[in-house]
C-alpha positions as CSV (number, residue, x, y, z in Angstrom):
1,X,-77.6,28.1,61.0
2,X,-75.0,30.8,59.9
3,X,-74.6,32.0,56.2
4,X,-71.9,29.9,54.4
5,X,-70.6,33.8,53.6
6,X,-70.5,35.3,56.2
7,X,-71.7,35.6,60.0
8,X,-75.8,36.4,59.7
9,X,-77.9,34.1,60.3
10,X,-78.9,31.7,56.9
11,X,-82.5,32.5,55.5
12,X,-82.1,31.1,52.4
13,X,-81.2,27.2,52.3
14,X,-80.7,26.3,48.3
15,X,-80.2,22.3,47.4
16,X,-79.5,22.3,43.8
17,X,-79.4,19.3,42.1
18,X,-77.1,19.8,39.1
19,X,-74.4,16.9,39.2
20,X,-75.1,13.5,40.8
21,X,-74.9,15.0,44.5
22,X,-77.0,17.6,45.8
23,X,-75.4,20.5,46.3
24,X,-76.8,22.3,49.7
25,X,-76.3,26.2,50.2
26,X,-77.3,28.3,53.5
27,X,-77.0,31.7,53.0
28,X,-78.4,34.9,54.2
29,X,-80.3,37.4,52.1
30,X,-77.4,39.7,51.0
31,X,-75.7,36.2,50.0
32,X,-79.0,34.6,48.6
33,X,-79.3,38.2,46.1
34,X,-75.7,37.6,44.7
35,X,-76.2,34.2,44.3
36,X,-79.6,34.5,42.6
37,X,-78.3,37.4,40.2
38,X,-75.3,35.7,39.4
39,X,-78.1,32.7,38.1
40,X,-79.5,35.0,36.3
41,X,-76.2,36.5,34.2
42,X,-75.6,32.6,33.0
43,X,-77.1,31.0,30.3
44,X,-80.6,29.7,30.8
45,X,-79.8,25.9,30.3
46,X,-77.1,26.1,33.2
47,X,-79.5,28.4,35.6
48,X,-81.1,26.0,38.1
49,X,-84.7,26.0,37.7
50,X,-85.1,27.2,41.6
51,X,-82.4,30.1,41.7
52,X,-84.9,31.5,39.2
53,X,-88.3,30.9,41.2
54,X,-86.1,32.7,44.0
55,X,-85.1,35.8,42.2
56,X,-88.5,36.0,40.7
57,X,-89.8,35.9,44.3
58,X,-87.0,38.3,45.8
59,X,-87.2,40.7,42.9
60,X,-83.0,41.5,42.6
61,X,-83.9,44.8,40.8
62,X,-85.8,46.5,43.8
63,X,-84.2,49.1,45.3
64,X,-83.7,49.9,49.1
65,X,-86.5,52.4,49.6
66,X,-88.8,50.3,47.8
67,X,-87.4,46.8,50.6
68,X,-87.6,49.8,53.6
69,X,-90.9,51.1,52.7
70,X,-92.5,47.6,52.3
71,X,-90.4,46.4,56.1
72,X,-91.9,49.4,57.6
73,X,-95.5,48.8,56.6
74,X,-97.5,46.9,59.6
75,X,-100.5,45.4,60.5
76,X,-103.3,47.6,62.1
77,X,-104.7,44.8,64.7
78,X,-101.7,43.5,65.8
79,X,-98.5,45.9,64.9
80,X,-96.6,43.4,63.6
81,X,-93.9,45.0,60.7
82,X,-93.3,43.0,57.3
83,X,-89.7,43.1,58.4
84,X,-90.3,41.0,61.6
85,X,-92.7,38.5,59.6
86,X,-89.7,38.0,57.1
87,X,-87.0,37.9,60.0
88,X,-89.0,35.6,62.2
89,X,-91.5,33.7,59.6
90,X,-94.5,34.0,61.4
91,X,-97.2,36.6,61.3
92,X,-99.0,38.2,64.1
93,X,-102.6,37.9,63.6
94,X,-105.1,36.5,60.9
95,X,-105.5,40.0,59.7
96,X,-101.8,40.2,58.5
97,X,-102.8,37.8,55.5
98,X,-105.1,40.6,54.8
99,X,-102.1,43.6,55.2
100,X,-99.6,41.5,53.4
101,X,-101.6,40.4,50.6
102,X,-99.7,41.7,47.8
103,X,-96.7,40.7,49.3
104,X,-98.0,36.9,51.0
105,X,-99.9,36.0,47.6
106,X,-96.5,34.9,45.1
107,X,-94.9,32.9,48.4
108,X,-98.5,31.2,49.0
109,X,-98.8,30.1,45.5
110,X,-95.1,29.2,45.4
111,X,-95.3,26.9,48.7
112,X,-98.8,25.5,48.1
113,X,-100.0,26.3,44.5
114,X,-102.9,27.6,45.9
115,X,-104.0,31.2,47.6
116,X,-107.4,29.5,49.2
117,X,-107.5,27.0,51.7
118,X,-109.1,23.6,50.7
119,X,-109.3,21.2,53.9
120,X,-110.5,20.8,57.6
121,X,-111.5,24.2,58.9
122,X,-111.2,24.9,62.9
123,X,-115.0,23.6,64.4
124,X,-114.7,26.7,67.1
125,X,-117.0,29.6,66.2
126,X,-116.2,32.9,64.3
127,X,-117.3,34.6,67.2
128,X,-114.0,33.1,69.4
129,X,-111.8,34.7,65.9
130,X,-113.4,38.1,66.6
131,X,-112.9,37.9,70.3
132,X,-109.1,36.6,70.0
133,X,-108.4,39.8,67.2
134,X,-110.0,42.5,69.9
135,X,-107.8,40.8,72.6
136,X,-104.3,40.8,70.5
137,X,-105.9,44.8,69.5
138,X,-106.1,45.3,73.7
139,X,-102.7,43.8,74.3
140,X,-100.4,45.7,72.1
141,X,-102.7,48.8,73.0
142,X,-101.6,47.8,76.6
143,X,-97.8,47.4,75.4
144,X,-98.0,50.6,73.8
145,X,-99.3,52.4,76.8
146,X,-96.8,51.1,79.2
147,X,-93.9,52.2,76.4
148,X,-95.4,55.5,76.8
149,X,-95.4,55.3,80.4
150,X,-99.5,55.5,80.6
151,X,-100.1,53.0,83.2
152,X,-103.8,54.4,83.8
153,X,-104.1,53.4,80.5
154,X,-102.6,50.0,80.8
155,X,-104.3,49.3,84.2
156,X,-107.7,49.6,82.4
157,X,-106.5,48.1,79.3
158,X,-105.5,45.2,81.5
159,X,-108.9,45.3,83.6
160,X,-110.9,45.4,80.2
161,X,-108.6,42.2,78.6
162,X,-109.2,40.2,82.0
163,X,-113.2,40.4,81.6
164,X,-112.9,39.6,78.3
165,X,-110.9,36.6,79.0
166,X,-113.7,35.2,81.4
């Protein structure tokens, strides 16, 4: 779905509920920034409650170094960048909840209410989590070393993934 503003692609879909009719916005995140600091400028009896759970979680008053410095940062086991986890909504790896933390913790408590999981837990071993990490560790090592043109590398980077996988 495309931004009501312009062409990017909408990130932020807003239904406010102010008259009788919902009101249903899709916009991107320049869009979703103006909107959200515009909520802020009126008076607080006319801001809608969830414009200001948004700003509060988009912080309007960062600056641009502080956005590029926190996309840039990435996840040691899997490489995965903040800026792909907010472009695509999905993280890389279990350890990324770990890398993210500061940044993951306001959204978990704002989805779920909660920052621990309470329910059903996976019945497969820990020991299958710690082999899956190594093997997403070997793969983008692999990646990394065909970038760089290291096939060696890759070939026993591949070799060492395929006895792991048996």
């Amino acid at each position: 779905m495309r931004c009501q503003q312009c062409e990017k692609p909408a990130t932020f879909h807003i239904t406010e509920l102010t008259d009788m009719e919902p009101q249903e916005l899709h916009l991107c995140e320049d869009h979703a920034r103006e909107y959200l600091a515009h909520s802020d400028s009126t008076s607080e009896l006319e801001t809608p409650q969830l414009a200001n759970q948004l700003a509060a979680q988009l912080k309007v008053g960062q600056t641009t170094e502080e956005l590029s410095r926190l996309d840039k940062q990435a996840c040691p086991v899997c490489g995965i960048t903040f800026y792909e986890f907010r472009s695509q909504g999905r993280l890389g790896c279990p350890h990324d909840y770990e890398c993210f933390s500061d940044e993951l913790e306001p959204l978990m408590v704002n989805i779920h209410g909660e920052t621990e999981h309470k329910g059903k837990k996976p019945k497969r071993s820990s020991k299958t989590a710690g082999k899956a990490t190594e093997m997403i560790k070997i793969r983008r090592q692999m990646k990394e070393a065909v970038e760089n043109e290291e096939y060696e590398l890759a070939s026993e980077l591949r070799d060492r993934l395929k006895k792991m996988q048996e």
